[in-house]
C-alpha positions as CSV (number, residue, x, y, z in Angstrom):
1,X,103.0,104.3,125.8
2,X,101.2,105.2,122.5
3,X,99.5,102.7,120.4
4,X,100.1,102.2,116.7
5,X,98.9,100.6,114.0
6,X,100.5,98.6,110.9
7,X,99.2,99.2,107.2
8,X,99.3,98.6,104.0
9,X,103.1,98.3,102.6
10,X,104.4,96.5,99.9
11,X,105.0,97.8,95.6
12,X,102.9,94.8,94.3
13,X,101.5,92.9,97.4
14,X,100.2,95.9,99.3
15,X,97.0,93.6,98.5
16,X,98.3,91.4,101.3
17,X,97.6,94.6,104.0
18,X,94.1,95.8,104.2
19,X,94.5,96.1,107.8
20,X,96.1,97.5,110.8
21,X,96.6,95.0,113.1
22,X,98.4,91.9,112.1
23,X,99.2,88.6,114.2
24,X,102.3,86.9,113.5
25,X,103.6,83.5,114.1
26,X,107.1,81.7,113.9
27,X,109.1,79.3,115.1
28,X,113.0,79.7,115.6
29,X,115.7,77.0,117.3
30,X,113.4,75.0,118.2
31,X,110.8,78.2,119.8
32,X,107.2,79.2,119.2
33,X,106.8,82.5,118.5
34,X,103.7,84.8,118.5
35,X,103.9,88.5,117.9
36,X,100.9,91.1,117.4
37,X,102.2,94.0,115.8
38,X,100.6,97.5,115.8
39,X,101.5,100.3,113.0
40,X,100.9,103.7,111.6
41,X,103.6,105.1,109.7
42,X,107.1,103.6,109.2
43,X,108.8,105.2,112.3
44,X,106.1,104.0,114.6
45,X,105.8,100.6,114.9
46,X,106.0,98.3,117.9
47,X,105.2,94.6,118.3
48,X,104.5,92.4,121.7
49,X,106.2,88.8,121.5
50,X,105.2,86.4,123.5
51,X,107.0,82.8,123.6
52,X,107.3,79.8,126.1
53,X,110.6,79.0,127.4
54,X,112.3,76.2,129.7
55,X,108.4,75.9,131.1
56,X,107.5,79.5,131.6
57,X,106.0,82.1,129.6
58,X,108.3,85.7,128.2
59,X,106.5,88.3,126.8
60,X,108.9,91.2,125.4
61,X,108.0,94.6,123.7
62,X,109.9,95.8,120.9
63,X,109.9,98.8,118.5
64,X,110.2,98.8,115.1
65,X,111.2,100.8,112.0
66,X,110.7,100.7,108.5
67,X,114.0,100.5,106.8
68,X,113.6,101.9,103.4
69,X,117.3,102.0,102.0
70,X,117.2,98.5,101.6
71,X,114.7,98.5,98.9
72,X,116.8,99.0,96.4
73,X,118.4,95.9,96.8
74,X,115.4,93.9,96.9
75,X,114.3,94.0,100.2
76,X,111.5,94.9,102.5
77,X,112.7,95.6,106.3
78,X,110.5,96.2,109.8
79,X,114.4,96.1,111.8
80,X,113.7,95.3,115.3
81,X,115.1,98.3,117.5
82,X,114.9,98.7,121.2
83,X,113.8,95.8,123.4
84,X,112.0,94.9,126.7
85,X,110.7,92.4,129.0
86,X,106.9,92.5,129.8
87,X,106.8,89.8,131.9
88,X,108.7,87.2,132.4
89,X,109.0,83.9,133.9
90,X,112.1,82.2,132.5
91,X,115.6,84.0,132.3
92,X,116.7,84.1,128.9
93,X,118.3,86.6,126.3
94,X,115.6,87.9,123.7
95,X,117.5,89.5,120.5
96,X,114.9,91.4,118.5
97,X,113.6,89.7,115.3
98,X,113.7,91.5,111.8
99,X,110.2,91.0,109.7
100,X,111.4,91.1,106.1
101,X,110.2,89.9,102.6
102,X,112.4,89.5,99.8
103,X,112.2,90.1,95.3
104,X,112.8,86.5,94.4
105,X,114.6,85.9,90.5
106,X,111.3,86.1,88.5
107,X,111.3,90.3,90.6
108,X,108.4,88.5,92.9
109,X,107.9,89.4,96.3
110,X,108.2,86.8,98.7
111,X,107.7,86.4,102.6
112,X,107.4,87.8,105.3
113,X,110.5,86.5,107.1
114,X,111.7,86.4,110.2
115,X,115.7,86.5,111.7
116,X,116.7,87.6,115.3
117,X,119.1,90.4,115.3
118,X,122.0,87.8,116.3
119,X,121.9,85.4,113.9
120,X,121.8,88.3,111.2
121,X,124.8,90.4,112.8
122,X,126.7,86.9,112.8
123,X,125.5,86.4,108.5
124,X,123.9,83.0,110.0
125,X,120.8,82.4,107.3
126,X,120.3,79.5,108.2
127,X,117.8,80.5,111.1
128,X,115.4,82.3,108.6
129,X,111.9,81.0,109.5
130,X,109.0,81.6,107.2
131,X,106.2,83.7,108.9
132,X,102.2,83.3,109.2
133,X,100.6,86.8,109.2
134,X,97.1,87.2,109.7
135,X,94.9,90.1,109.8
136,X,92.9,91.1,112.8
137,X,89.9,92.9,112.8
138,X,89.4,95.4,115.9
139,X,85.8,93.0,116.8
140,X,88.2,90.7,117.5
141,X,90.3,91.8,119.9
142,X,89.0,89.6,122.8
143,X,90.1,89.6,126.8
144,X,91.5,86.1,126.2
145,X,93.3,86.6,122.8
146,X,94.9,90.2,124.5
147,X,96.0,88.7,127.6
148,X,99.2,86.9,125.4
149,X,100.3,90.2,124.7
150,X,99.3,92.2,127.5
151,X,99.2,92.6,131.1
152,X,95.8,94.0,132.8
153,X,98.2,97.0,134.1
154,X,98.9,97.9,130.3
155,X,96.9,101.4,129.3
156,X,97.0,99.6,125.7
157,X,95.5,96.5,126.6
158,X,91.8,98.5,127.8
159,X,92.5,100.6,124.7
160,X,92.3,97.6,122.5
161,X,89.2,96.0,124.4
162,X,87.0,99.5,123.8
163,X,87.8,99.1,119.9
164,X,86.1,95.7,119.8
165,X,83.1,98.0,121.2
166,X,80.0,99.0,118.5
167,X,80.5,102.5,118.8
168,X,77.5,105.3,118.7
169,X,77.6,108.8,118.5
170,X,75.7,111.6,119.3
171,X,74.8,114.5,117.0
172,X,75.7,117.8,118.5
173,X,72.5,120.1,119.7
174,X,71.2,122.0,117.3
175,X,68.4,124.5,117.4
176,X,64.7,123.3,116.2
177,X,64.2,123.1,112.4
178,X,67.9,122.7,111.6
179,X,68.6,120.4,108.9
180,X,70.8,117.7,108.8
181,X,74.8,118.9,108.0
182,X,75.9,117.6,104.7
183,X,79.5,117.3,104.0
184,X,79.9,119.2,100.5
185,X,82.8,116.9,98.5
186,X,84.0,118.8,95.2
187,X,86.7,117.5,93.2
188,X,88.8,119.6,90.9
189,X,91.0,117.1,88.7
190,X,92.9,117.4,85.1
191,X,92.4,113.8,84.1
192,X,93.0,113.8,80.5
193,X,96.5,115.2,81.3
194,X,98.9,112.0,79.8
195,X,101.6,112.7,82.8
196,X,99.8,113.3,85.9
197,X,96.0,111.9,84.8
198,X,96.7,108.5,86.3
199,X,97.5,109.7,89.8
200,X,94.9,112.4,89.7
201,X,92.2,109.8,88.7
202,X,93.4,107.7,91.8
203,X,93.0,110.9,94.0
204,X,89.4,111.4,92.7
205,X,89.0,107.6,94.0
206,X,90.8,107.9,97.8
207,X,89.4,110.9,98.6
208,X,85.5,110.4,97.5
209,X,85.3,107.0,99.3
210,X,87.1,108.5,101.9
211,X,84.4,111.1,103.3
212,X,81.7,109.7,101.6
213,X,82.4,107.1,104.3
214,X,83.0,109.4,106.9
215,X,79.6,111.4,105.7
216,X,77.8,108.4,105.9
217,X,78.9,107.1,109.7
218,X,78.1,110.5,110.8
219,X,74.9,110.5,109.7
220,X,75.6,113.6,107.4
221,X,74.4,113.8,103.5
222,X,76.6,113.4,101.2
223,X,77.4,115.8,97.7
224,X,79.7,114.9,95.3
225,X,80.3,117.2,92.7
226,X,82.6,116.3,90.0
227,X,84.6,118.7,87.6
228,X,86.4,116.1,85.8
229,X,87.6,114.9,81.9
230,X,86.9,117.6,79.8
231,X,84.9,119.9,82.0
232,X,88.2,120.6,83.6
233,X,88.2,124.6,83.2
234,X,88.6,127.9,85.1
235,X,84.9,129.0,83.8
236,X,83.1,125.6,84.5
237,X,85.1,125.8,88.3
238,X,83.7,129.4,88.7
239,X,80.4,129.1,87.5
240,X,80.1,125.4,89.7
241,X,81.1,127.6,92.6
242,X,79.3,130.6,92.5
243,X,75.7,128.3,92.2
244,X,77.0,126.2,95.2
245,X,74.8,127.0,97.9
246,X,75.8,125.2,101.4
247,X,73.8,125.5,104.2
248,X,75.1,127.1,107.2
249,X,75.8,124.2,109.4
250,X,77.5,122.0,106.2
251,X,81.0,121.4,105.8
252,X,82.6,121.8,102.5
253,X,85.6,120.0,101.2
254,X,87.1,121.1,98.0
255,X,90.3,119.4,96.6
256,X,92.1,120.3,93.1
257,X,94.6,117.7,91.6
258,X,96.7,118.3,88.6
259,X,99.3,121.1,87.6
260,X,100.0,124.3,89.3
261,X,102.9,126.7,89.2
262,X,103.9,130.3,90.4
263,X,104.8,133.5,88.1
264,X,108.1,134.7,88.5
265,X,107.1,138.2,90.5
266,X,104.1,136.5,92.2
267,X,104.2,137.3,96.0
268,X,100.9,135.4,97.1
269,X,102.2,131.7,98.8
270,X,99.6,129.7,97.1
271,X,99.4,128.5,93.6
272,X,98.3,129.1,90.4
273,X,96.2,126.4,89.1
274,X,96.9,125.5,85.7
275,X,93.2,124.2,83.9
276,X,94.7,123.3,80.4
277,X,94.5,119.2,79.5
278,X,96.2,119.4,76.9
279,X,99.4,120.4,75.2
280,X,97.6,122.2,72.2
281,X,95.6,124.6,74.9
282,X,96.5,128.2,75.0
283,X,98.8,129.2,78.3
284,X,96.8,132.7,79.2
285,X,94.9,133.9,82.1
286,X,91.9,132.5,80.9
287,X,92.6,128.9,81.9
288,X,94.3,129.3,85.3
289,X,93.5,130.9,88.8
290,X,95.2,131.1,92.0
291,X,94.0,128.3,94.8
292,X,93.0,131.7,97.1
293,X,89.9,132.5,94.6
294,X,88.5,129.3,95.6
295,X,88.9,129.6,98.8
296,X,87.6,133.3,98.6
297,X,84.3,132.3,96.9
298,X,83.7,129.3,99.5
299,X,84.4,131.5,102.7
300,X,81.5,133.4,101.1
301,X,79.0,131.0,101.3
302,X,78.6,130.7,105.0
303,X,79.1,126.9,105.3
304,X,80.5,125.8,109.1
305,X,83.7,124.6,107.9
306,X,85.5,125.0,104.7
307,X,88.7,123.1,103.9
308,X,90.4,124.0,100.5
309,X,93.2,121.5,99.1
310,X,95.6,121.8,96.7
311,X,97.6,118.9,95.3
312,X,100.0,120.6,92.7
313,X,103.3,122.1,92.4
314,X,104.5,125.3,93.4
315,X,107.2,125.9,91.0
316,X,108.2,129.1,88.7
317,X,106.0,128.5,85.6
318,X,106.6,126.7,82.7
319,X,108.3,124.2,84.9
320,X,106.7,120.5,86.0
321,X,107.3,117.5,87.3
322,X,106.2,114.0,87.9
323,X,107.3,111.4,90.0
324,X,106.9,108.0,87.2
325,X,107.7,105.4,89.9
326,X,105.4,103.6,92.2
327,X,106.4,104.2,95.9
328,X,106.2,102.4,98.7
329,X,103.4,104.3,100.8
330,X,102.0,104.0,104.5
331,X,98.2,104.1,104.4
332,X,96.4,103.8,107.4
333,X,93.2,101.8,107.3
334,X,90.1,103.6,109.5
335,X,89.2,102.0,112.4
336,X,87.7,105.6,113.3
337,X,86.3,106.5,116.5
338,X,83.1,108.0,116.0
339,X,83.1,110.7,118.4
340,X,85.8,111.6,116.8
341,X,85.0,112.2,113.7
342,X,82.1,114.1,114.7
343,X,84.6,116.0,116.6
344,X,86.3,117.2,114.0
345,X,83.3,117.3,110.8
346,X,80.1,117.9,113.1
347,X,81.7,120.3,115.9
348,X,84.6,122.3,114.0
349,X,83.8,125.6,112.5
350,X,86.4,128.3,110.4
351,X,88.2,127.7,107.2
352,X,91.2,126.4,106.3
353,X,93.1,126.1,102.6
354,X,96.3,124.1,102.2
355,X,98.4,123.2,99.3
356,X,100.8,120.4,98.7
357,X,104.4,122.9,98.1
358,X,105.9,125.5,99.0
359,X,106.9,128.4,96.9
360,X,109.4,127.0,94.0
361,X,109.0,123.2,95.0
362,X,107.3,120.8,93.0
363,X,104.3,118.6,94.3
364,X,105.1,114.6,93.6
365,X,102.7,111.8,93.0
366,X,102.5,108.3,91.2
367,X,100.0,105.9,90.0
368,X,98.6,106.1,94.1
369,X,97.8,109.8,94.1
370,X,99.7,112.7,95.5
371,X,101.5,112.3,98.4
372,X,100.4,115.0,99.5
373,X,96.5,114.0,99.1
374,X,97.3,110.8,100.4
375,X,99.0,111.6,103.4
376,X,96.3,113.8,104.4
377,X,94.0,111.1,104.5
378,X,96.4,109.3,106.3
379,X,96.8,112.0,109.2
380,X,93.2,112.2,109.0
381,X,92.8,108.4,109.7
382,X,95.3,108.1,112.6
383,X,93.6,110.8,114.5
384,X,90.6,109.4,114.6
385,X,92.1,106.1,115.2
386,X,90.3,104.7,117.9
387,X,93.6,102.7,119.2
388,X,94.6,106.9,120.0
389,X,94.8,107.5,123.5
390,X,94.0,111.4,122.9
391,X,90.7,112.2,123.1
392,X,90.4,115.7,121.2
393,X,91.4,115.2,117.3
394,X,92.4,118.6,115.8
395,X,92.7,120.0,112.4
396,X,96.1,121.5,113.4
397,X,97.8,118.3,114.3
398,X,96.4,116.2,111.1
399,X,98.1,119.2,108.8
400,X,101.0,119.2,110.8
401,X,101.4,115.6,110.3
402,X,100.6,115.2,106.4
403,X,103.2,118.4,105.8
404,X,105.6,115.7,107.5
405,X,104.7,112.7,106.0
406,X,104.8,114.5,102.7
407,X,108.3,115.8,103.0
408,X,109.9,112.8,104.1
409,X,107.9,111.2,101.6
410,X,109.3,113.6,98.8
411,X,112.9,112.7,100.4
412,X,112.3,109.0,100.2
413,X,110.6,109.3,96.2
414,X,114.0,109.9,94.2
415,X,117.5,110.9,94.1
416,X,116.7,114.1,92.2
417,X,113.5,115.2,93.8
418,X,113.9,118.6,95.8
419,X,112.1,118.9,99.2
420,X,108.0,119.0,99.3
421,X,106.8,121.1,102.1
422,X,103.1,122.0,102.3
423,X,101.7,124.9,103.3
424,X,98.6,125.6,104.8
425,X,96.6,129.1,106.7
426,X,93.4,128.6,109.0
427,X,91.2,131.7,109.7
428,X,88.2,131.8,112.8
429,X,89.1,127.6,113.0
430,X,87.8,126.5,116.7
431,X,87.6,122.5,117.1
């Protein structure tokens, strides 16, 4: 059985999930309920549920799913699915309950809430019990608080008991006189752009804390170079890229976030990059260039891994879209495992570029980032979770999972949104 892990979820009180573990407590007819519920995305959830009964002690497993057609009507649903007895010592009938919060009259969120799938089928509200949910940091995650959810055969339960562990890692052997790796962070981002400079501005956030922090627990130095605001152009990207020297053992992110398009006859599957901030700039070849020059001038500079990113659309030109509404997104908080990380940013070699469409699609985002962006750092996060049984994290499987993250995210975002499938091409990638 996998472990997962819950995050951050809710429009307005996402605030209220920094985590991904939460402890739950309710009571129901007259019961004493505890849950500890584990989530990384909205399919994969699961909680354990542990009650005493007629003077014994139940504890049941269920899974749970994020049920996203019901926000529209002002509600937010984990639905209780399939259901199983861990241990038992009492016979009884355990109906799954449903975690839910609710938009009160003044369009507040309220809850969480908790009804067993009975009562709910039967339209019986009166058995709604108000939930206490706390966070739970991985440190602590004792024997003694485990043992209500878990039975010493349980994979999960020694999985949980490691992440309370300080974790070290060890730097990969390297000949005498190599330098320490730095991890090279360059942002591309149209910021003064009124439609998209909001979610842009949030990407430049996510994604510097993001591996400045991963930099920084890997003992790596850290680069940030900025091409923000008005030094948003083609030449101030080319001339910044052609001075960029890397060492041969760095590692070299580089991320652009604001327009793109395709030409009509244009056969290459990545996209142009459109460098114009304003309305009142001149559309010409002079201020856009195709995400594969990038990634052309970085492959030359030697560096041990290269990842290029491109958050845009994909679309015929002329032709752009935003997605104005905040959404509802999954984010996974870190709870990395070292040696996994290192893994993947100390041990990994080759080159990979990716971009957030496909030819003709359109790449969305709100006042959170792209989705795309974002669910990359999610896919990054959960596989380097340490609550991941798998041992060898791989740059395949986090694209893999932020292409589908990003197009069931792009179904979820609106009625008119067409399908966002990323793309992505590795060359001489060994991790």
């Amino acid at each position: 059985m996998k472990t997962k892990l819950l995050i951050a979820l809710l429009l307005a009180c996402s605030q209220l999930f920094g985590q991904t573990l939460y402890d739950l407590r309710w009571s129901s007819e007259g019961i004493d309920y505890a849950g500890f519920m584990i989530y990384f995305n909205e399919d994969d959830i699961y909680m354990r549920v542990g009650y005493s009964y007629d003077g014994g002690y139940n504890l049941v497993h269920s899974e749970y799913h994020y049920d996203q057609t019901q926000r529209q009507d002002g509600f937010v649903v984990f639905e209780g699915l399939e259901t199983g007895y861990v241990y038992y010592q009492t016979d009884t009938l355990y109906n799954p309950f449903h975690i839910f919060w609710a938009m009160d009259d003044n369009n507040q969120w309220t809850g969480p809430y908790a009804i067993d799938d009975y009562h709910l089928q039967n339209d019986n509200f009166d058995e709604i019990a108000e939930v206490k949910l706390t966070e739970v940091k991985p440190t602590n995650l004792t024997a003694e608080y485990l043992q209500w959810f878990y039975t010493q055969d349980d994979e999960d339960y020694y999985t949980l008991l490691e992440a309370a562990k300080p974790q070290t890692i060890q730097q990969p052997a390297s000949n005498p006189g190599t330098s320490v790796p730095t991890l090279h962070y360059i942002m591309i981002a149209n910021t003064l752009i009124p439609d998209i400079g909001t979610s842009t501005s949030a990407d430049i956030h996510n994604t510097s804390s993001e591996f400045e922090g991963i930099a920084s627990v890997l003992q790596m130095k850290f680069d940030k170079i900025l091409i923000t605001d008005k030094n948003f152009s083609k030449d101030q990207v080319i001339s910044t890229l052609q001075n960029f020297q890397p060492g041969p053992n760095d590692v070299v992110i580089v991320i652009y976030s604001g327009h793109g398009f395709r030409y009509s006859d244009q056969t290459e599957p990545f996209p142009e990059l459109d460098f114009r901030y304003s309305d009142y700039q001149e559309f010409s070849p002079q201020n856009c260039m195709n995400l594969v020059e990038i990634n052309q001038i970085i492959q030359q500079k030697g560096a041990r891994l290269n990842l290029i990113i491109g958050d845009c659309c994909n679309a015929d030109i002329g032709v752009t879209k935003k997605l104005g509404t905040t959404f509802l997104a999954a984010r996974s908080t870190v709870n990395a495992s070292l040696p996994k990380l290192a893994k993947l940013f100390l041990e990994s070699s080759g080159n990979i570029i990716a971009a957030g469409s496909s030819k003709g699609e359109y790449s969305y985002c709100n006042v959170t980032g792209g989705f795309f962006t974002n669910n990359l750092i999610a896919s990054l996060r959960e596989e380097v979770s340490v609550f991941r049984e798998e041992d060898e994290p791989k740059w395949d499987d986090i694209l893999s999972k932020a292409k589908e993250s990003t197009l069931k995210m792009s179904k979820m975002g609106c009625q008119e949104c067409i399908e966002q499938n990323p793309i992505f091409k590795k060359v001489n990638l060994r991790n």
